[in-house]
TILONU-641902 format. One line per 4 residues: number of its first residue (from 1); for each residue y negated, z, x of N, C-alpha, C. Coordinates in nm, 3 decimals. Layout:
<nodes>
NUM = Y,Z,X,Y,Z,X,Y,Z,X ~ ...
</nodes>
This chain:
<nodes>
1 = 0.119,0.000,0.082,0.000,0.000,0.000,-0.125,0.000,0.086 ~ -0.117,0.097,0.199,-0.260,0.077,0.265,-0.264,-0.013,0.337 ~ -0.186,-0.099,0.398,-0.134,-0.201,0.448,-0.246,-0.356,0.360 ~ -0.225,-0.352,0.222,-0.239,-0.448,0.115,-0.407,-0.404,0.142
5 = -0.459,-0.259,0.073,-0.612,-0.220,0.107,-0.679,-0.281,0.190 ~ -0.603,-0.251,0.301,-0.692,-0.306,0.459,-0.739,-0.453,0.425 ~ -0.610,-0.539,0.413,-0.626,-0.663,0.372,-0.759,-0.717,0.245 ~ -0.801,-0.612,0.157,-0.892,-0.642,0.091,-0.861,-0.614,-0.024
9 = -0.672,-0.608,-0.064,-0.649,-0.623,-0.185,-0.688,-0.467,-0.283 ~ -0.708,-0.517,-0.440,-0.707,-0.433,-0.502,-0.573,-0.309,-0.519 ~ -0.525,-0.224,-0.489,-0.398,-0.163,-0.490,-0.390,-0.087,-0.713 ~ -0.281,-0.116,-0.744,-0.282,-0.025,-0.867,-0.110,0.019,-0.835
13 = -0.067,0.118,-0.885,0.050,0.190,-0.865,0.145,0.209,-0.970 ~ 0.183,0.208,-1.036,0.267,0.259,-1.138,0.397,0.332,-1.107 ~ 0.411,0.415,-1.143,0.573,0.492,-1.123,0.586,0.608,-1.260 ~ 0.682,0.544,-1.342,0.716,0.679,-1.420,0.752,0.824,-1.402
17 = 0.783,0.796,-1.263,0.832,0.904,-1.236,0.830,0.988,-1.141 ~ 0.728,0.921,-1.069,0.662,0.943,-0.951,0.555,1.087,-1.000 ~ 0.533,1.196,-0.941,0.420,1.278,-0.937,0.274,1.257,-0.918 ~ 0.206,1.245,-1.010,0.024,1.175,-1.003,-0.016,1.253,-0.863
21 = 0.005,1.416,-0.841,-0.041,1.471,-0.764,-0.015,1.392,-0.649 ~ 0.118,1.394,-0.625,0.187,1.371,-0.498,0.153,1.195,-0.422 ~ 0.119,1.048,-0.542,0.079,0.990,-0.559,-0.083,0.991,-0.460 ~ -0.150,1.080,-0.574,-0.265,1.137,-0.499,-0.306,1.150,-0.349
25 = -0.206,1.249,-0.339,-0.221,1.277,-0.203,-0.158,1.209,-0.058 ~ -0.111,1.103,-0.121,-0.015,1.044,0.009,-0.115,0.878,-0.020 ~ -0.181,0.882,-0.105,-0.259,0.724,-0.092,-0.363,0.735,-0.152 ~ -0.427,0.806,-0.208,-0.516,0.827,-0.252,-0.597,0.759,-0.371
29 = -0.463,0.704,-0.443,-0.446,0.609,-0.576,-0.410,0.688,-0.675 ~ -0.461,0.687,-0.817,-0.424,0.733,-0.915,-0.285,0.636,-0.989 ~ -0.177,0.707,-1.050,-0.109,0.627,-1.078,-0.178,0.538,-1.246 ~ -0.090,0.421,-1.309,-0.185,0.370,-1.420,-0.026,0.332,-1.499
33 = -0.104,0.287,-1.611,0.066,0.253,-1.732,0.054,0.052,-1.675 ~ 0.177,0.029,-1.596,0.215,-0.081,-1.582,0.171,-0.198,-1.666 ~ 0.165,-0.176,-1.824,0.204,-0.266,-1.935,0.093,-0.331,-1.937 ~ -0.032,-0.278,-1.853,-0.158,-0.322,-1.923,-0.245,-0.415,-1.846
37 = -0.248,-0.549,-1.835,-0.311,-0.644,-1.777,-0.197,-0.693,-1.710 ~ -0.203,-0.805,-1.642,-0.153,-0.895,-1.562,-0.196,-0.906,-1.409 ~ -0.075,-0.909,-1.326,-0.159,-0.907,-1.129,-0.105,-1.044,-1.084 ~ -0.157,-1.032,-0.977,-0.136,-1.122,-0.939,-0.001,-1.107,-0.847
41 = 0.011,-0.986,-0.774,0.132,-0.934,-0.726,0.200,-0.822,-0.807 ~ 0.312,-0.852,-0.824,0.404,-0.722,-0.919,0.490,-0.724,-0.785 ~ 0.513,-0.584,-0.681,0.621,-0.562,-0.626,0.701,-0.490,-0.695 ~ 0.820,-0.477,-0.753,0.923,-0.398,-0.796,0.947,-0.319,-0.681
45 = 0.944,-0.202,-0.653,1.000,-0.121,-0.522,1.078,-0.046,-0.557 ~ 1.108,0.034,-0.678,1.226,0.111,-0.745,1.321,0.067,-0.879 ~ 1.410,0.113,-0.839,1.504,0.050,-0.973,1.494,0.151,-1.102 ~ 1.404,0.213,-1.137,1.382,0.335,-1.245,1.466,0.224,-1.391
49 = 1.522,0.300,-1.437,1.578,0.212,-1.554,1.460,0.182,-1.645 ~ 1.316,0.258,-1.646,1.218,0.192,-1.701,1.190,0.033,-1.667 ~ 1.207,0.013,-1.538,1.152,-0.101,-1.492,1.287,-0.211,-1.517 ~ 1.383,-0.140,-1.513,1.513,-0.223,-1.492,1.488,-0.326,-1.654
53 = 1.479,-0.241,-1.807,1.435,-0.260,-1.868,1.417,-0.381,-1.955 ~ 1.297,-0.411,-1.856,1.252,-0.472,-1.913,1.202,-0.651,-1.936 ~ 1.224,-0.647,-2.029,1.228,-0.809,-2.097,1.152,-0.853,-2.006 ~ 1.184,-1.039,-2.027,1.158,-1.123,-1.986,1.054,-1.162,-2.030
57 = 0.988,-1.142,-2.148,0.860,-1.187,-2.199,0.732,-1.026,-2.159 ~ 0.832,-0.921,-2.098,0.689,-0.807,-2.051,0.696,-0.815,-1.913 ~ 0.802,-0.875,-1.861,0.819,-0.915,-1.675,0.670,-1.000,-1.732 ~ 0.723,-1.118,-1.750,0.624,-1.234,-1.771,0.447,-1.236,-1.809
61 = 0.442,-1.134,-1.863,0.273,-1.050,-1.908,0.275,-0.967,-1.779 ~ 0.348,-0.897,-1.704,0.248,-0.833,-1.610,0.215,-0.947,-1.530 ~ 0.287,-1.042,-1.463,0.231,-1.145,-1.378,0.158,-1.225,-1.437 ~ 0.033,-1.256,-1.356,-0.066,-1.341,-1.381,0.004,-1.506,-1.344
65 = -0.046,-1.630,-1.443,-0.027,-1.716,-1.416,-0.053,-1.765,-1.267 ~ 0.062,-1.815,-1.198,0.056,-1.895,-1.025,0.077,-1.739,-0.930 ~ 0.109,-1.612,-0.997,0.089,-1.488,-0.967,0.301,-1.496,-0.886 ~ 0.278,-1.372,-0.848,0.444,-1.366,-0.784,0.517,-1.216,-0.817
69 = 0.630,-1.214,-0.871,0.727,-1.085,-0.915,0.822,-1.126,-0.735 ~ 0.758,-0.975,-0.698,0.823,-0.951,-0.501,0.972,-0.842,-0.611 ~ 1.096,-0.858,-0.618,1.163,-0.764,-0.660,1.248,-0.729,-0.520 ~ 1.187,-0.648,-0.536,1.235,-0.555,-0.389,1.420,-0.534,-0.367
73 = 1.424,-0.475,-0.491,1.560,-0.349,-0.579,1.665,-0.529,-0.591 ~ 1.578,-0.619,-0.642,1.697,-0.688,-0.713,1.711,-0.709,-0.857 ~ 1.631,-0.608,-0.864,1.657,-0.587,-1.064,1.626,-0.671,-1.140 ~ 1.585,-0.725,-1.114,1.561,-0.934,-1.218,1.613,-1.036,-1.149
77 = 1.683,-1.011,-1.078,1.728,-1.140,-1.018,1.766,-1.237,-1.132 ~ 1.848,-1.175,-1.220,1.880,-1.273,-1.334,1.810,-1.322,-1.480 ~ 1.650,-1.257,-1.432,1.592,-1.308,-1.568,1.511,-1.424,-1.503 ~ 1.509,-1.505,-1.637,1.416,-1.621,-1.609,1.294,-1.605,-1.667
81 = 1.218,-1.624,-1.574,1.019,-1.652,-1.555,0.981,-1.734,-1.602 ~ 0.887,-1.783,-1.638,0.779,-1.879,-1.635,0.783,-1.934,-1.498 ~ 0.783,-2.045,-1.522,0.781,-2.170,-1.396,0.628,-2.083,-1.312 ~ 0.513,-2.112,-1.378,0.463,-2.076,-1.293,0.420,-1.936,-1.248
85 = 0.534,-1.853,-1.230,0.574,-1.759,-1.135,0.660,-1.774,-1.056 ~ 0.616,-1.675,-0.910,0.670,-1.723,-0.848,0.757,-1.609,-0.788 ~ 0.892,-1.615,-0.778,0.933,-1.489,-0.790,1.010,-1.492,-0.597 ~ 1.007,-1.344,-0.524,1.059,-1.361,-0.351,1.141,-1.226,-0.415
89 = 1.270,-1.231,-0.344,1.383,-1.130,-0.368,1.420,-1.098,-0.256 ~ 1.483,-0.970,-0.262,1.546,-0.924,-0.154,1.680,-0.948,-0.165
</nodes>
């Protein structure tokens, strides 16, 4: 994440289950509810069965059109996107 900052980028966080405090204090980001707007980068970094989840048409709303789903975990490998997303897997 501070990595992305340096670079310029906007950072937003989401984790259900992650601690706001702890969040807080290790990046200095408030966490936010995933569902709401579209990025341009969605990294998946945990497999929380929240995220595992979820549909192909709310994958598809968080990424911004020409935007990229990075799935870290794997956990969508098998849903299909919108063409223009662009999806990098581990």
């Amino acid at each position: 994440m501070r990595r992305l900052q340096w670079l310029g980028h906007k950072v937003v966080v989401a984790d259900p289950i992650a601690s706001p405090a702890e969040v807080r204090a290790e990046s200095g980001l408030e966490l936010t509810d995933p569902v709401v707007g579209a990025y341009d980068l969605v990294i998946g970094a945990v497999a929380h069965r929240q995220y595992k989840d979820l549909s192909e048409g709310e994958l598809g709303r968080l990424v911004s059109r020409g935007g990229t789903l990075a799935d870290l975990k794997g956990i969508w490998r098998s849903r299909d996107l919108p063409a223009e997303i662009s999806r990098w897997t581990l």
